[in-house]
C-alpha positions as CSV (number, residue, x, y, z in Angstrom):
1,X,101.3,80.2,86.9
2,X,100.1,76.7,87.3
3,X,96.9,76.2,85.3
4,X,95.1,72.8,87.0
5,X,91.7,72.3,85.5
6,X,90.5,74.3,82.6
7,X,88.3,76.5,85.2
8,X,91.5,77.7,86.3
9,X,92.6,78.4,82.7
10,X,89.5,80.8,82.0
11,X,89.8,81.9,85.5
12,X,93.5,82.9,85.4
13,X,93.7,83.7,81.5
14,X,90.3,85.2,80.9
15,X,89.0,83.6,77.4
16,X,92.6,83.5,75.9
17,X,93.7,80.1,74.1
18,X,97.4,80.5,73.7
19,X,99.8,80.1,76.4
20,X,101.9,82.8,75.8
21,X,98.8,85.5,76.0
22,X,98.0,83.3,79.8
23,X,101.6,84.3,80.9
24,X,101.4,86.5,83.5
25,X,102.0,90.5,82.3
26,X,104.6,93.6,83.9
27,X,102.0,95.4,84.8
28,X,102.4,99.2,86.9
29,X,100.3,99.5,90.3
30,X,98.9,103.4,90.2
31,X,97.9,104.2,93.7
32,X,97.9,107.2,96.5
33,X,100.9,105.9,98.2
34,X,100.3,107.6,101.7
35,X,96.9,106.3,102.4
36,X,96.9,103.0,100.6
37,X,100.3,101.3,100.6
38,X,99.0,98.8,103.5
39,X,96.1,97.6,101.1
40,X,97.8,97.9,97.7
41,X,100.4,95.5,99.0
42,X,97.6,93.1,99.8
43,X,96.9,93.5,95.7
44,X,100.3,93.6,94.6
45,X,101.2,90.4,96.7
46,X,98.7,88.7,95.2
47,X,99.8,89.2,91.8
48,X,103.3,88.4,92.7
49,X,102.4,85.0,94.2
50,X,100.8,84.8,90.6
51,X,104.1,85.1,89.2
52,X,102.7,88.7,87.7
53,X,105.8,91.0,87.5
54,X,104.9,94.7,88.9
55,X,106.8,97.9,89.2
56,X,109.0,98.0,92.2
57,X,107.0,98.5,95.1
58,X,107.8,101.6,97.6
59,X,106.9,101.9,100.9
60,X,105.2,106.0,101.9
61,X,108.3,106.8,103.4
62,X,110.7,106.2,100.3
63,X,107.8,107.7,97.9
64,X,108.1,110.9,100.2
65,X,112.2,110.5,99.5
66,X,110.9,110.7,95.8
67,X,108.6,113.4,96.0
68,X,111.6,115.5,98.1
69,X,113.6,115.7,94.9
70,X,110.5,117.0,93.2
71,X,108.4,117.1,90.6
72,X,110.2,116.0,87.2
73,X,112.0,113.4,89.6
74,X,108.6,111.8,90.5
75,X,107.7,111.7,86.9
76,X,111.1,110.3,85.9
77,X,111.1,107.3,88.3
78,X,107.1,107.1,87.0
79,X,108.4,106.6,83.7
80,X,110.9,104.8,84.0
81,X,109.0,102.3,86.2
82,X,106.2,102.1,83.0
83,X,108.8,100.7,80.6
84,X,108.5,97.5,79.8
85,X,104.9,97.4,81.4
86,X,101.4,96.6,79.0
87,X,98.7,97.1,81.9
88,X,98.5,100.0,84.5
89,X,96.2,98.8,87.5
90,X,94.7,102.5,89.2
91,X,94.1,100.8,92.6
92,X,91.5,103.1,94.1
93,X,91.2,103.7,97.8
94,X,89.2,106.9,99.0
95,X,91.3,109.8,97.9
96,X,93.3,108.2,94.6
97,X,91.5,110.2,92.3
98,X,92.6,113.5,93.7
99,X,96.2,112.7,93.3
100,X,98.7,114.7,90.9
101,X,100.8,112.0,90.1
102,X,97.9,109.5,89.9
103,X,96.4,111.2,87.1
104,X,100.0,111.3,85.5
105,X,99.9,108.0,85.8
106,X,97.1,107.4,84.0
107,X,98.0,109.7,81.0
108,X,101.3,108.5,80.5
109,X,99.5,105.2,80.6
110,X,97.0,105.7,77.8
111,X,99.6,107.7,75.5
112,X,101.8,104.4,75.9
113,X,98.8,102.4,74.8
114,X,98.8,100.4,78.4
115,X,95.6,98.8,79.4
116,X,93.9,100.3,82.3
117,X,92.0,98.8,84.6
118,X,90.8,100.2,88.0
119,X,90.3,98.2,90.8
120,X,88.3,99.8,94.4
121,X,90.6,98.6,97.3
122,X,88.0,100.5,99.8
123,X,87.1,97.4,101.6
124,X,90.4,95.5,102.6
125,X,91.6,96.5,105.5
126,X,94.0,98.6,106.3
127,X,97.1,98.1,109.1
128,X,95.1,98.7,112.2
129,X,92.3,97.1,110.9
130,X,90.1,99.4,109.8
131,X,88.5,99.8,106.0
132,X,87.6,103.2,103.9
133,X,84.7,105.2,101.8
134,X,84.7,104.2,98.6
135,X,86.6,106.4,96.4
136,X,85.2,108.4,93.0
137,X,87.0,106.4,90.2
138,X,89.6,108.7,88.8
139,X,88.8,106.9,84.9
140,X,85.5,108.8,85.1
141,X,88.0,112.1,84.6
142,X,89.8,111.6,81.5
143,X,88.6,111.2,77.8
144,X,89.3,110.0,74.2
145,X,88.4,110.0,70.9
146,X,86.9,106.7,69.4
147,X,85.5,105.5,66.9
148,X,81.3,106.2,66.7
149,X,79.4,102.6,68.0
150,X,77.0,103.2,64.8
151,X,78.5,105.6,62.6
152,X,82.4,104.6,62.7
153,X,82.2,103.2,58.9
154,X,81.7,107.2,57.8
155,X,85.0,107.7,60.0
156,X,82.6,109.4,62.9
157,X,84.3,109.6,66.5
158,X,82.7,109.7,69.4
159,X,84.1,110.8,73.0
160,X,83.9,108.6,75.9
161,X,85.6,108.4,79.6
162,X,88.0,105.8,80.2
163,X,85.7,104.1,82.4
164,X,83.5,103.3,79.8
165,X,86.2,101.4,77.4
166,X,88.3,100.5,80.7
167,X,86.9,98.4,83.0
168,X,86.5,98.4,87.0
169,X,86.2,96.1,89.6
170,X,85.9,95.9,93.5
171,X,88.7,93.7,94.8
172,X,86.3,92.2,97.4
173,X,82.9,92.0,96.1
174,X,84.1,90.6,92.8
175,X,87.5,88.2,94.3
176,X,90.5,89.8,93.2
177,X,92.5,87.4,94.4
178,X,91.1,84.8,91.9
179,X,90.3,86.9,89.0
180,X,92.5,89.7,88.9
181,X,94.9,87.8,85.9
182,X,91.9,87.5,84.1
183,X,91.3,91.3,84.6
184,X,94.3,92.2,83.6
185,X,94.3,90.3,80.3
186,X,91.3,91.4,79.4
187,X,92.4,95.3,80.3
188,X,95.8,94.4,77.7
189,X,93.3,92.6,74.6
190,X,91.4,95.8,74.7
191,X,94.4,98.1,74.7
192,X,95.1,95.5,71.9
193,X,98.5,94.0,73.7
């Protein structure tokens, strides 16, 4: 990544002051791979021309290959496509929150420690042109244990969704293609990566 003015350095790093934290991350794309693949590679080619690294990329007919060989296949290849990675972007289209192996995703992800951050894809377009509902964010489904905002010095926990310590963004409205590095390093610094 080729940093030109120090907007572009906040921009592309979010407020991180050492160069190696403003490399871009590995990170995982979590996505429903039959309804979104035209708009997540709109995403994930965006990150690549960052010089982001991403899991490899599979079209809807090789994730059906996949799927075929069933279900502790999927989660194999899931796996293995995890290691090595220290963000997991849930890109969200209409129907990604209903998805088995989204919200496997999504655990594995947390249990690693990844950052999470989702991202609504809704309003790109997809191959003939057209754009979707804007889907229920599948963070809003899953929980953990932290520690209490006022009473965490008695060792009190409180429980709260991953939406509310991950954050989410709409890659239109808020100009993914500018600030989704900064997203993402922000998603790693609170998964403290």
């Amino acid at each position: 990544m080729t940093l030109k003015t120090w907007s572009d350095w906040i921009n592309g790093c979010g407020n991180s002051f050492s160069r190696t934290q403003c490399m871009p991350r590995r990170v995982f794309f979590s996505f429903h791979h039959q309804k979104d693949s035209w708009r997540v590679g709109q995403v994930r080619n965006s990150w690549v021309a960052q010089k982001g690294e991403s899991n490899t990329f599979m079209d809807a007919a090789a994730w059906e290959e996949v799927k075929r060989k069933g279900e502790a296949a999927v989660k194999m290849w899931i796996d293995r496509e995890l290691n090595g990675t220290g963000v997991t972007v849930v890109l969200i289209g209409q129907e990604t929150a209903s998805r088995p192996f989204v919200r496997y995703e999504i655990e594995e992800s947390f249990r690693r420690k990844n950052g999470l951050l989702g991202i609504h894809i809704h309003l790109l377009r997809n191959s003939d042109r057209k754009m979707s509902r804007k889907g229920r964010n599948p963070l809003d489904d899953f929980t953990a244990l932290v520690d209490h905002p006022f009473l965490w010095i008695f060792g009190e926990k409180a429980t709260k969704r991953y939406s509310e310590i991950f954050q989410t963004f709409d890659w239109v409205q808020d100009d993914g293609r500018r600030n989704m590095a900064g997203w993402i390093e922000e998603a790693a610094r609170r998964a403290g990566r």
